[in-house]
C-alpha positions in Angstrom: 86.0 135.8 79.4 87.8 134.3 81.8 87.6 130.4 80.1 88.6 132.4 77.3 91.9 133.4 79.0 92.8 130.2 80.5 92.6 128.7 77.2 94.7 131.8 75.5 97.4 131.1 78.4 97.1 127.7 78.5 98.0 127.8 74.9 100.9 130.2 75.0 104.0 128.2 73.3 107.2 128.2 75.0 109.0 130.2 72.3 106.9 133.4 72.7 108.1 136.2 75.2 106.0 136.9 77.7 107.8 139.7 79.2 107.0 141.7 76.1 103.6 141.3 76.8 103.8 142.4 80.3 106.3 145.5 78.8 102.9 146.8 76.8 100.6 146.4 79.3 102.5 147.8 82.4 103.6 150.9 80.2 99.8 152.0 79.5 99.2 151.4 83.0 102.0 153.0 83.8 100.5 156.3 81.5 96.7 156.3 82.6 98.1 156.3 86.2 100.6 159.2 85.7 97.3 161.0 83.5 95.1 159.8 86.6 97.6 161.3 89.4 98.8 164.4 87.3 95.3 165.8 86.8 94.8 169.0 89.1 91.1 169.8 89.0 89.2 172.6 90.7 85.9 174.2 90.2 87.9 176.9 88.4 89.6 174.7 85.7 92.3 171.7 85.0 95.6 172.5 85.9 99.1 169.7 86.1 100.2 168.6 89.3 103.7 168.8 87.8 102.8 172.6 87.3 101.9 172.9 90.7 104.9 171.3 92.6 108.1 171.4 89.9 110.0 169.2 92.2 107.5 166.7 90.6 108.9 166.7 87.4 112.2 164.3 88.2 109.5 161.7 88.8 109.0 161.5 84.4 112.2 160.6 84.2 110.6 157.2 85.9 106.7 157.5 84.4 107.6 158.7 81.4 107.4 155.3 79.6 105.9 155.9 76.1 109.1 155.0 75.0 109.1 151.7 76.4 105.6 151.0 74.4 107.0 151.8 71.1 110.3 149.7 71.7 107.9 147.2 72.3 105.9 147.8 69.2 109.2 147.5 67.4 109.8 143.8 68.5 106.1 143.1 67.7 106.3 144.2 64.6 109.3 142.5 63.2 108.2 139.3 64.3 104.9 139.8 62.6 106.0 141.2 59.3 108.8 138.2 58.7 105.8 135.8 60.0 103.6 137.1 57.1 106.5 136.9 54.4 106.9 133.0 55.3 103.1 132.5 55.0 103.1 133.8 51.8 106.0 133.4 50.2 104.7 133.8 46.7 103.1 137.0 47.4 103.8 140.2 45.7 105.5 143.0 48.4 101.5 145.0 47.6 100.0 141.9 48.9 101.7 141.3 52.0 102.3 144.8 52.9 98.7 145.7 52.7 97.8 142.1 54.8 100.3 143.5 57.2 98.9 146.5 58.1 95.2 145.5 58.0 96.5 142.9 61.0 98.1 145.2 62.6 95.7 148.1 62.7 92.6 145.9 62.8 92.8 145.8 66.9 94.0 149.7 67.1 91.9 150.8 65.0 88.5 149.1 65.6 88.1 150.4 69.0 89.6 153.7 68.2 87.3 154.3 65.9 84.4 153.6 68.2 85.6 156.0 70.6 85.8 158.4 67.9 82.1 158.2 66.9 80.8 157.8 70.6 82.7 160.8 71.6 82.0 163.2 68.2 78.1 162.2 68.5 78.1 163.2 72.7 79.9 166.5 71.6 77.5 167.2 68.8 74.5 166.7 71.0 75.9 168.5 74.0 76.3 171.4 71.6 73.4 171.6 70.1 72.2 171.9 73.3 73.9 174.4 74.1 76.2 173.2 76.9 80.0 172.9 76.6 81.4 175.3 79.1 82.8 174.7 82.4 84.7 171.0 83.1 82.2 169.8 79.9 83.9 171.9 77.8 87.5 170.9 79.4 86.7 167.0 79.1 85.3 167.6 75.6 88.6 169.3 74.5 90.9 166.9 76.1 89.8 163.5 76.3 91.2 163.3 72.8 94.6 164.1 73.8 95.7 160.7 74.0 94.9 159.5 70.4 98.7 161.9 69.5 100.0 158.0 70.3 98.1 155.9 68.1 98.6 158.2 65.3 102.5 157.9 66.3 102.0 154.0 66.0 100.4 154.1 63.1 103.5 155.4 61.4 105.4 152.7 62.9 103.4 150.1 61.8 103.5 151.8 57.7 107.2 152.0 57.9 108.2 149.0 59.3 108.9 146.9 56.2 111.7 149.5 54.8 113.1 150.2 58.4 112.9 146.5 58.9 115.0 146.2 55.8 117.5 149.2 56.5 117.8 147.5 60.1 118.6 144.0 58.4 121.0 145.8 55.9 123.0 148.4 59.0 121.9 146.6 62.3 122.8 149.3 64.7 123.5 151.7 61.8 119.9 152.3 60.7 119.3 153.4 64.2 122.4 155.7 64.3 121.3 157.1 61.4 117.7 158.2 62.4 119.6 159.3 66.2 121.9 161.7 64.2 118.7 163.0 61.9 116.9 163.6 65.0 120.4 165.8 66.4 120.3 167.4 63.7 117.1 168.7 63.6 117.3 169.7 67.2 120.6 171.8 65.8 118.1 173.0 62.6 115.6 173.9 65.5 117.4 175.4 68.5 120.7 177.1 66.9 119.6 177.9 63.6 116.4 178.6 64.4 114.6 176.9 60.9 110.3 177.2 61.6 108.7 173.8 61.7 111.8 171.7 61.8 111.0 170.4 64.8 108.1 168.4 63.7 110.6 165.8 62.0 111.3 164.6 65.2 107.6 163.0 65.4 109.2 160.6 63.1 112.5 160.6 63.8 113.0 160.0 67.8 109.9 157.8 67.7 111.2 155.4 64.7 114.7 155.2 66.3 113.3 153.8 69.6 111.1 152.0 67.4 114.3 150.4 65.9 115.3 149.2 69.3 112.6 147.1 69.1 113.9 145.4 66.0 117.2 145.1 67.2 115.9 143.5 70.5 113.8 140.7 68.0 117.4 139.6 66.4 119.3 139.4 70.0 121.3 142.6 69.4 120.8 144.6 72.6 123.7 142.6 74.5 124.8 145.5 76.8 121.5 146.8 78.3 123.7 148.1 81.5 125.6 150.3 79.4 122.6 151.1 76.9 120.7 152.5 80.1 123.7 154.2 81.5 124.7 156.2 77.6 121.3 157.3 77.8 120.7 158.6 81.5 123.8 160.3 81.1 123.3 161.9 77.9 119.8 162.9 79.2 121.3 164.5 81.7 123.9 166.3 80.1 121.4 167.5 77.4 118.8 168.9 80.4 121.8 170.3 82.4 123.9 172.2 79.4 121.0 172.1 76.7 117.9 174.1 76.1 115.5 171.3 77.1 113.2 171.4 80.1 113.3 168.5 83.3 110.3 167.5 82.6 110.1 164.5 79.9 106.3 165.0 79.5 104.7 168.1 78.2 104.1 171.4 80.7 101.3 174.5 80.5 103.1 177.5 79.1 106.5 176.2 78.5 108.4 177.3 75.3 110.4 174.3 74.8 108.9 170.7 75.3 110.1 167.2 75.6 107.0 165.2 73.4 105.4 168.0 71.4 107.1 167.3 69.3 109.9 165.1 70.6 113.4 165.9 71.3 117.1 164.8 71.4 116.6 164.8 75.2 113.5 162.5 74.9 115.4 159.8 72.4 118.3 160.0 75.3 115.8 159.3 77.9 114.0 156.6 75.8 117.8 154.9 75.3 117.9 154.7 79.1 114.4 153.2 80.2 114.7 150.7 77.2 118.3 149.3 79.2 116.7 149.5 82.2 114.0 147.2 81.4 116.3 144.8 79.4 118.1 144.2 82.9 114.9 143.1 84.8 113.9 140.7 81.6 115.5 137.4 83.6 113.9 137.7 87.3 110.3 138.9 85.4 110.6 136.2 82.9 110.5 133.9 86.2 107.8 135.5 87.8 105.8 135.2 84.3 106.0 131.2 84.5 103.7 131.1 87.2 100.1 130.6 85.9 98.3 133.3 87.5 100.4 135.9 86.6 100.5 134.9 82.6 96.4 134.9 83.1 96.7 138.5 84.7 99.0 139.8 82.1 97.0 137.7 79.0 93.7 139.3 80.6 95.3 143.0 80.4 96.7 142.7 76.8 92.9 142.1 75.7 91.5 144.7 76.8 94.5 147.2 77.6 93.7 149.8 74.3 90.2 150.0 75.2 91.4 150.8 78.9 93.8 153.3 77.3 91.3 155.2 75.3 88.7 155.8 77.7 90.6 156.2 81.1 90.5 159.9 80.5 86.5 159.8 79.8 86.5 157.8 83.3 88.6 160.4 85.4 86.5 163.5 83.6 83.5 161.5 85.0 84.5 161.1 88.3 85.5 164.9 88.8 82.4 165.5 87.3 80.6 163.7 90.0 81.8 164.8 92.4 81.4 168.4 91.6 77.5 167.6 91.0 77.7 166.0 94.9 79.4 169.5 95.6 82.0 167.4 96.7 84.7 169.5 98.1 87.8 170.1 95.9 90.5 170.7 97.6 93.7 173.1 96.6 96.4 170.7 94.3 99.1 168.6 96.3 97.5 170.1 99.5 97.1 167.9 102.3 93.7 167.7 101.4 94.3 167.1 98.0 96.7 163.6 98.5 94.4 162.5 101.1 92.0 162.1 98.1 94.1 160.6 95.6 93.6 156.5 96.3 89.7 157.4 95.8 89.7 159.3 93.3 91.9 156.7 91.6 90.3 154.1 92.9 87.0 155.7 91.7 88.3 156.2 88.2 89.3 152.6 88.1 86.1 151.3 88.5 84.6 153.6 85.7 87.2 152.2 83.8 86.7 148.8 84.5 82.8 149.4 83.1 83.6 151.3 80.1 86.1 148.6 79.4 83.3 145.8 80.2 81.1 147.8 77.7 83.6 148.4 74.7 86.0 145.7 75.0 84.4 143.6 72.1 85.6 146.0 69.1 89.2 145.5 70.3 88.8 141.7 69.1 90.3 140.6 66.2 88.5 139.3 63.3 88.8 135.9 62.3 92.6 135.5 60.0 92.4 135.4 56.2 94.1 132.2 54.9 97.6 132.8 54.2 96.9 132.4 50.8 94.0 134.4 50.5 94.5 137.1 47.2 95.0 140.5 48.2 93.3 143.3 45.8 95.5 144.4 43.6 97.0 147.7 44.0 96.8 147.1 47.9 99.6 148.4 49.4 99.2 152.4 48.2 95.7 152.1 49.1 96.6 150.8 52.4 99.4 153.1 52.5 97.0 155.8 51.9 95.0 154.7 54.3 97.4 154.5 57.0 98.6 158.4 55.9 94.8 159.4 56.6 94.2 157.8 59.8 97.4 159.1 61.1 96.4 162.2 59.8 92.7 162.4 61.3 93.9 160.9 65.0 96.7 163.6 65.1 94.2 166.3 64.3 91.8 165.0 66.6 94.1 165.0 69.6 95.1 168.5 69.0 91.6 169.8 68.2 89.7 168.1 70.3 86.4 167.8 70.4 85.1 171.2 72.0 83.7 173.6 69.3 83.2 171.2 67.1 79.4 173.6 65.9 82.2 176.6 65.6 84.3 176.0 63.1 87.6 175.3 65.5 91.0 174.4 64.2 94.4 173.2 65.5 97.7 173.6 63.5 98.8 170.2 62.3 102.3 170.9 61.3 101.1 174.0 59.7 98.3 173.2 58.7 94.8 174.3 60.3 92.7 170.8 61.1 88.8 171.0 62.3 87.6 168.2 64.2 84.7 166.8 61.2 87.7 167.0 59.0 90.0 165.0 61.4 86.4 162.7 62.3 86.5 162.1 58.6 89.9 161.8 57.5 89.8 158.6 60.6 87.1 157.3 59.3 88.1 157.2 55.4 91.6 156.4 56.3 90.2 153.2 58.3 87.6 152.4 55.3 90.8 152.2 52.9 92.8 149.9 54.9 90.2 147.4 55.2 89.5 147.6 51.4 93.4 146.9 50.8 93.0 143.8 52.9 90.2 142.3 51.2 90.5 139.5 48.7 89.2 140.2 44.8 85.8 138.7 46.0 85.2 140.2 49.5 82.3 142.7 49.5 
């Protein structure tokens, strides 16, 4: 592995931008740490540090950096799909649409998949057993938690060709328009009180950061300074004189939240972290010519969704341990309690660090098509399709989880009740159909 990254970074042409590729991987560190840290586990259950000590909750305002991931995907995006139109520039818009997403999704998907099947096959066999109470039952029900992301990226990735086009068409316009949508339903939501409104925002705060990213691939975000300070100081305003909580991650037994689903407050806060990293682009771009740090961040990116999927799995196990040591546990942000942080971090690192080494080959890509390879015909809806079902099935799954999967369980997925073999299956069929959509007429 590590030949393999000298030659990837030894390779890297001088046009690309490195500090995008340090962006993605510092902001998934950035959330398995805050996941790591916020975890407040005692024999009696799993609680959130946050919970715990409120004073805590100013510190999202810094951690909170999902939206920095999805800016990021943004940029990523647009410079793939234009790549794709130039490579095949005969290509009908089913063609290249359904290439585009089989490339995209190939590395999300692959290894989310095999957590998905690791995971559901553990649960069933820990259930037939008859175990699943007690922190078993706690991991099993939220170490899917995390997949609410890649089902959010998914989206991204199946919209970007006619937001790409709306941004090329309006610039800063298309992301006006998709700011004022997501105002609106937060007036739908909060004033008029309209049921189920608020789930628009899954799509509409999401895609507008996600436009940022498409405006920062055409040079368009000149004024980060004054980006970062619009959006701090709307954020505040909104928490101060609006209905929206501190907190810009989600809290036990609050009525309103800031990411399920998204709000107004949440796209402010995303406007501000998106200008703040713009600013620190020149002295990290510096720091990213150095050889050893473009190995470190090359390293990362290839293995940084496998790391993001199982980090949970790794904490669970290390709480786990230590309970079957009869490790002491001591009382959340007690003395005690931040006296064992660095180990159990530490500690969850290293199980990381393994499951990573053990699953870190399905986030490979395969081998590219040529660009002139045929698509089937018809492949962009089935792709499309596709896409709608895995985004489906990973939504479902991080809201069902995996605990009472023998029981007949169900989450509401915007209104509608979702087991976890229907969410399993809906994954696994979605998956199936993109990689038929990507296949020439002759691939079996």
């Amino acid at each position: 592995m590590g030949s393999r990254v000298r030659e990837l970074a030894g390779a890297t042409p001088a046009t690309r931008d490195r500090y995008v590729d340090l962006l993605r991987v510092a902001s998934l560190a950035a959330v398995v740490l805050g996941h790591w840290l916020m975890a407040a586990v005692t024999p009696d259950g799993v609680g959130n540090l946050l919970a715990v000590v409120p004073a805590l909750q100013s510190l999202t305002w810094l951690l909170q950096v999902m939206p920095v991931f999805f800016f990021v995907g943004g940029f990523s995006h647009a410079l793939s799909y234009r790549s794709l139109l130039r490579k095949r520039p005969g290509g009908s818009d089913d063609s290249v649409y359904s290439a585009f997403l089989r490339a995209r999704l190939q590395r999300l998907l692959r290894p989310t998949t095999v957590f998905v099947l690791v995971w559901g096959a553990a649960a069933l066999l820990v259930q037939l057993l008859g175990g699943g109470g007690g922190l078993t039952g706690v991991t099993l029900r939220m170490v899917t938690q995390p997949l609410w992301f890649i089902g959010i990226y998914l989206a991204m990735v199946a919209f970007t060709p006619p937001l790409l086009r709306l941004h090329e068409r309006y610039g800063w316009g298309a992301f006006a328009a998709l700011a004022g949508a997501a105002a609106a339903v937060d007036v739908l939501r909060f004033a008029a009180g309209v049921p189920y409104v608020e789930f628009l925002n899954f799509a509409f705060v999401w895609l507008a950061v996600h436009q940022l990213g498409f405006l920062r691939a055409d040079g368009r975000v000149r004024r980060p300074a004054l980006l970062a300070g619009a959006g701090l100081a709307a954020a505040c305003a909104l928490v101060a004189f609006g209905p929206y909580p501190l907190s810009m991650v989600g809290m036990p037994g609050e009525k309103v939240s800031n990411m399920a689903p998204p709000t107004l407050a949440l796209l402010a806060h995303g406007l501000w972290l998106v200008g703040a990293v713009e600013l620190l682009r020149a002295p990290a771009a510096r720091l990213l010519e150095r050889p050893r740090v473009w190995r470190t961040v090359v390293a990362a990116n290839g293995v940084a969704m496998t790391a993001f999927l199982w980090h949970l799995t790794a904490m669970f196990g290390v709480y786990g341990a230590l309970l079957a040591l009869d490790v002491p546990l001591p009382a959340p942000a007690s003395a005690a309690w931040w006296a064992q942080v660095p180990v159990r971090i530490a500690c969850a690192a290293a199980l990381t660090a393994a499951l990573v080494a053990a699953f870190r080959t399905f986030e490979r890509p395969a081998a590219p098509k040529a660009p002139g390879h045929p698509a089937a015909s018809g492949g962009g809806p089935l792709a499309a399709l596709g896409a709608t079902l895995c985004l489906l099935g990973v939504l479902g799954l991080s809201m069902v989880g995996f605990n009472g999967l023998l029981d007949g369980r169900t989450a509401l997925l915007i209104a509608i009740p979702v087991s976890a073999p229907a969410a399993v299956a809906m994954t696994l069929g979605g998956w199936l159909l993109v990689e038929r959509a990507g296949r020439g007429r002759g691939a079996r």
